[in-house]
C-alpha positions as CSV (number, residue, x, y, z in Angstrom):
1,X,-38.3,-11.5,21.4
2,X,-40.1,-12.6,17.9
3,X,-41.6,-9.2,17.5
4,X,-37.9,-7.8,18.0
5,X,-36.2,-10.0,15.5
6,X,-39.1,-9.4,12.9
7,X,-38.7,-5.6,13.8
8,X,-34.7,-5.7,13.6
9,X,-35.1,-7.8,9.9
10,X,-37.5,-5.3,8.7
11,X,-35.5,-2.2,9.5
12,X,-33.0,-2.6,7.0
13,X,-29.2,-2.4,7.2
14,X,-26.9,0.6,6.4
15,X,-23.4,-0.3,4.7
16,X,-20.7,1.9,5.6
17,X,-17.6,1.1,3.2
18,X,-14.6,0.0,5.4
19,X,-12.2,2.0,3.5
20,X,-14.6,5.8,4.7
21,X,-14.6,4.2,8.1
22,X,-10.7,4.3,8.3
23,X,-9.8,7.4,6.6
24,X,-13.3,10.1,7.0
25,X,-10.7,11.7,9.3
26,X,-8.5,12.2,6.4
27,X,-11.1,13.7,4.2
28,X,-11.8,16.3,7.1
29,X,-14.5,14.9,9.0
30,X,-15.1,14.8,12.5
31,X,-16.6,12.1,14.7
32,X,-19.8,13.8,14.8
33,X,-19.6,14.6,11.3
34,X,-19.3,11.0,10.8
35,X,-21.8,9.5,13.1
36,X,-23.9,12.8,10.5
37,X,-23.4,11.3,7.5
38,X,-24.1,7.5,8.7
39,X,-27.6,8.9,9.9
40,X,-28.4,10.7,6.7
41,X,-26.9,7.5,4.6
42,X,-29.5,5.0,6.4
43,X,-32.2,7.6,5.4
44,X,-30.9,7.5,1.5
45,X,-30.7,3.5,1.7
46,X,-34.7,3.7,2.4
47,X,-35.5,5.6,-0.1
48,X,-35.1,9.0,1.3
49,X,-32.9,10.9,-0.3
50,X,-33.7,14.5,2.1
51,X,-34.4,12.6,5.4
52,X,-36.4,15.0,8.3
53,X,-33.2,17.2,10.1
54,X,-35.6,16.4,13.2
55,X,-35.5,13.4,13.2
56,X,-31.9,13.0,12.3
57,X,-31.8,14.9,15.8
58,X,-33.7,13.0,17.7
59,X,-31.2,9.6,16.8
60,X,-28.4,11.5,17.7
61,X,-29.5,13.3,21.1
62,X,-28.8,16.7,19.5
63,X,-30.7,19.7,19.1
64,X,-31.9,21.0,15.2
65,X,-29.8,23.9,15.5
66,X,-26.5,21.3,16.0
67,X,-27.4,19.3,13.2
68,X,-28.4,22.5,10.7
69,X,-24.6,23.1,11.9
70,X,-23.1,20.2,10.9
71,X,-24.9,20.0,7.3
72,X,-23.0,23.6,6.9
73,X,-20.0,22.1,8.2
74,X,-20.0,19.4,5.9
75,X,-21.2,21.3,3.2
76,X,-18.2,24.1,3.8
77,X,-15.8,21.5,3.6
78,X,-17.3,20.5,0.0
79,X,-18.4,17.0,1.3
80,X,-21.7,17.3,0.7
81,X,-23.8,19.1,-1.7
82,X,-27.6,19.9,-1.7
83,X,-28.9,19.7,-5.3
84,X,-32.3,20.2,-7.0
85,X,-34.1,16.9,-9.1
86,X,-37.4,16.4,-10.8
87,X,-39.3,13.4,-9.5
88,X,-41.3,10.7,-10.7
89,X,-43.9,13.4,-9.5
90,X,-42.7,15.9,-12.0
91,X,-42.1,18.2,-9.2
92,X,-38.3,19.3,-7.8
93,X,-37.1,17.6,-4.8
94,X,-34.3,18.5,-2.9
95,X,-31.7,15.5,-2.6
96,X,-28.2,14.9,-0.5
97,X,-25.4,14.0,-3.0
98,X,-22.1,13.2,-1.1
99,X,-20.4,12.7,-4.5
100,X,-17.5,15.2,-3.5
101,X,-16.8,13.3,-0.3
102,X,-16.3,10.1,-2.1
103,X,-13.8,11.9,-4.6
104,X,-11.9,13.4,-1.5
105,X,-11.9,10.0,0.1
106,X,-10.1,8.4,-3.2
107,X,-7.3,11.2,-3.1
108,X,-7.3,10.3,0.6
109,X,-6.7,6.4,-0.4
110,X,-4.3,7.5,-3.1
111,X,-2.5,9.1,-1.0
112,X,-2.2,7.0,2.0
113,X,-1.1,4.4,0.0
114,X,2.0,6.6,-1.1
115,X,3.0,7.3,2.1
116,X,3.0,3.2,2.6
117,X,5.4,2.8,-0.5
118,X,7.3,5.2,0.2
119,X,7.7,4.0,4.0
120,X,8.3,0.9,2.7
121,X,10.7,2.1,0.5
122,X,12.6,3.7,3.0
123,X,12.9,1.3,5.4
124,X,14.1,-1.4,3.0
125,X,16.6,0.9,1.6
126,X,17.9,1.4,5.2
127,X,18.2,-2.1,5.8
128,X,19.9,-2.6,2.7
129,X,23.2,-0.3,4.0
130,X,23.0,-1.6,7.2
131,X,23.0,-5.0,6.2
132,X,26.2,-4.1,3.6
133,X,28.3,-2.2,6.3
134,X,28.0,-5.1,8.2
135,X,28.7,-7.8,5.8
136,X,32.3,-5.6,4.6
137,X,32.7,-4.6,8.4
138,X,33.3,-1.2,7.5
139,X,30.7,2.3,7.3
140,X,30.1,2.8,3.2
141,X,31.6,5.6,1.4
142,X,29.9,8.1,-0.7
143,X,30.5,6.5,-4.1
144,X,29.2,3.3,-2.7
145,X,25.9,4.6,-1.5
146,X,25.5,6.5,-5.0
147,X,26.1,3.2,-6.4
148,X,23.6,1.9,-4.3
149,X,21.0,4.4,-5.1
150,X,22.0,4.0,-8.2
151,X,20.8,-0.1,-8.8
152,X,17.2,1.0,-6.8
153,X,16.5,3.7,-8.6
154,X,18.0,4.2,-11.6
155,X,18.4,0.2,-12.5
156,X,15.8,-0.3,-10.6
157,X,16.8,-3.5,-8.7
158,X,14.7,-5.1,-5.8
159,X,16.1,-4.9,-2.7
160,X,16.0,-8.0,-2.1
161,X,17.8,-9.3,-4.8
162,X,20.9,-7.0,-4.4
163,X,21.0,-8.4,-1.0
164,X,20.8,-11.8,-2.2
165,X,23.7,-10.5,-4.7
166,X,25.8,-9.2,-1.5
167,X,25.3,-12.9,-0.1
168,X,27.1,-14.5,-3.7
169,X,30.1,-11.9,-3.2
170,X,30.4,-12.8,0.4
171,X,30.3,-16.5,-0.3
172,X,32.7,-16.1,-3.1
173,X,34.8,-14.0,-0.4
174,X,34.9,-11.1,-2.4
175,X,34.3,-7.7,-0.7
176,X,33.8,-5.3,-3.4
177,X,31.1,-3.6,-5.3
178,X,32.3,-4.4,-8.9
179,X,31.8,-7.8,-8.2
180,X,28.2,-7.5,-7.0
181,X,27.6,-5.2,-9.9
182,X,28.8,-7.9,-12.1
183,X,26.0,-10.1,-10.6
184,X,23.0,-8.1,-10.7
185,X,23.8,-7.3,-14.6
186,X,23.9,-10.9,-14.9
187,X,21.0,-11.4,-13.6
188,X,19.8,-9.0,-15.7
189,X,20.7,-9.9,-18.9
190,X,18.6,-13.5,-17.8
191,X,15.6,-11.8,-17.4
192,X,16.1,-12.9,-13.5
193,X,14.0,-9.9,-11.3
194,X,13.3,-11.6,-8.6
195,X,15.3,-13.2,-5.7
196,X,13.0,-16.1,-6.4
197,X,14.4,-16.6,-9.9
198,X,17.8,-16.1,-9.2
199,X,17.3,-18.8,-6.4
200,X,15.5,-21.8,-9.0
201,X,18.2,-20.2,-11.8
202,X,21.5,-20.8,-9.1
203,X,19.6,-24.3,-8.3
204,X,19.3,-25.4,-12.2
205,X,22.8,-24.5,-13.0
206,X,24.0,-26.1,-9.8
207,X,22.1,-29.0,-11.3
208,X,23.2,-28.4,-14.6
209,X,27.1,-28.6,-13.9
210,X,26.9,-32.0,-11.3
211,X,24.6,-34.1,-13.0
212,X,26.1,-37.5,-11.1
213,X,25.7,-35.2,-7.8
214,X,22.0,-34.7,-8.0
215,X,21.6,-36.0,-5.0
216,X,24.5,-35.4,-2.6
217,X,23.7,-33.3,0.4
218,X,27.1,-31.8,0.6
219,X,27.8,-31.2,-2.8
220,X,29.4,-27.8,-3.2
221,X,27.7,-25.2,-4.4
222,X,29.0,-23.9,-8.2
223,X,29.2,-20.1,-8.7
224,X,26.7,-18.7,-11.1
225,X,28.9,-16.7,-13.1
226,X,32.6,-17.2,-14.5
227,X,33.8,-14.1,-12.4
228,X,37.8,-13.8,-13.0
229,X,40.1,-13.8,-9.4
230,X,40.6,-10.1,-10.9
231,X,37.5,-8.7,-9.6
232,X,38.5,-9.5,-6.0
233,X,41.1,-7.3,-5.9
234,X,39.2,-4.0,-7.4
């Protein structure tokens, strides 16, 4: 068992970065193309840069021919190149470079992560209507989804915080989209982005306006802005 340990400690380790293992499929490669690559890698991480295609063949059960194959797969697909350097030795070696697979696998990245966004994006924006129709009890007409899509992305407004707008209209009882309007351009013009802000902003005023109710648990809660009674009936 010593001899195995000393062994296992003296043939290295081969570091595979987390983000190839999840997406080589998205930069074209197969399984076997993979399990390719890692073999050659460990060979580069010793110091060989154009490690024996035999013994590559040997590791992974396959025959030369198979593995000849999938270093013109690889190659085809432009994630791997085969270029010429001068050594130490003043002679020309041949060297893997899989410099092009790592640029394909950034694009990969880049564009996974747009795909989360804009998932994300989506799915909050849905929740957003459905969470409005069901506040006003009623299915939202044109004009009021354009006005909508209008505070995410024109005005740019979190989700979040026109939702925590919607709750100030319902608790004020008014059911309209002026009003909420009102008080996201409020926000606005304090600087307040988040629903986070608005929260500590609606607590300091609260504050602010009761300062011998500090510390009543049922004091009422002040509104934020000085909204006329008109708005409610627009």
């Amino acid at each position: 068992m010593a001899d195995f340990f000393e062994s296992y400690i003296h043939a290295g380790e081969t570091v595979i970065n987390n983000l190839l293992i999840s997406h080589y499929q998205q930069v074209g490669m197969t399984n076997q193309e993979f399990l390719m690559f890692i073999q050659v890698k460990s060979y580069m991480d010793r110091g060989h840069d154009f490690p024996d295609i035999n013994q590559i063949a040997k590791n992974m059960g396959e025959s030369e021919q198979s593995i000849y194959q999938l270093l013109h797969e690889l190659i085809a697909k432009k994630l791997l190149e085969i270029n010429s350097v001068k050594g130490e030795d003043s002679l020309t070696h041949d060297v893997y470079d899989f410099s092009l697979l790592y640029k394909k696998l950034a694009v990969a990245v880049k564009q996974a992560e747009e795909v989360t966004v804009k998932q994300t994006k989506d799915s909050s924006r849905k929740q957003l209507f459905t969470q409005i129709e069901t506040e006003f009890g009623r299915t939202l007409s044109p004009i009021e989804l354009e006005t909508i899509g209008k505070w995410l992305d024109e005005d740019h407004y979190q989700p979040d915080l026109i939702s925590l707008a919607l709750k100030e209209a319902v608790l004020n009882q008014v059911y309209n989209f002026k009003y909420i309007d009102r008080i996201l351009i409020n926000w606005e013009k304090k600087h307040i982005q988040t629903p986070a802000e608005a929260q500590r902003y609606r607590t300091s005023h609260t504050v602010a306006s009761n300062p011998k109710e500090k510390k009543s648990i049922n004091q009422p809660k002040i509104p934020i802005f000085n909204i006329t009674d008109q708005d409610k009936n627009d």
